[in-house]
C-alpha positions, 0 to 999 in steps of 0.5 A: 500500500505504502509503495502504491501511495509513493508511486501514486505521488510521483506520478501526480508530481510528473503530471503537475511538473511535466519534463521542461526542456530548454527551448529558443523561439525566433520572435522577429528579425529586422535588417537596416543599413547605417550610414557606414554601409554595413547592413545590421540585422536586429534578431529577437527571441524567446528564451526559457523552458517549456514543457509538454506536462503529462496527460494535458497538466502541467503545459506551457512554458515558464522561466522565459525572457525576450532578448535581442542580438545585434548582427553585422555581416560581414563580407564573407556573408556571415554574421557576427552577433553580439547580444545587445545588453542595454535592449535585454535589460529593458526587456526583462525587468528581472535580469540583475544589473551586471557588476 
């Protein structure tokens, strides 16, 4: 009885919890040119955790923060990005200001 009441909770705390796995949503991308002729792509995405829960419960996504990169191309049409600090930290109200 004992081992059917531990399993019985284990499995209520799978179905509440389910299994989160990192995950990046791609929200939007913008290209502009400067003066300087290099063009720049400002890309946005979604950070977080997500999870699938179990038996419907426990679905959707938690721990998740926009951010945006800024990426230059360069000549070989590749792209150097960088995360642009002061967009995220105006995003997410929740990142510590860094020391």
């Amino acid at each position: 009885m004992k081992t059917l009441l531990i399993g019985a909770a284990a499995l209520l705390l799978l179905g509440v919890s389910g299994c989160a796995q990192p995950v990046r949503y791609r929200t939007a991308g913008h290209w502009t040119l400067p003066p300087d002729g290099k063009p720049v792509l400002y890309q946005t995405f979604l950070e977080g955790n997500c999870s699938g829960g179990f038996a419907g419960a426990g679905r959707g996504c938690f721990d998740a923060n926009s951010k945006l990169k800024r990426c230059t191309l360069n000549d070989d049409n590749t792209l150097a990005c960088v995360d642009d600090a002061e967009a995220n930290k105006m995003l997410n109200k929740d990142i510590p200001d860094a020391q």
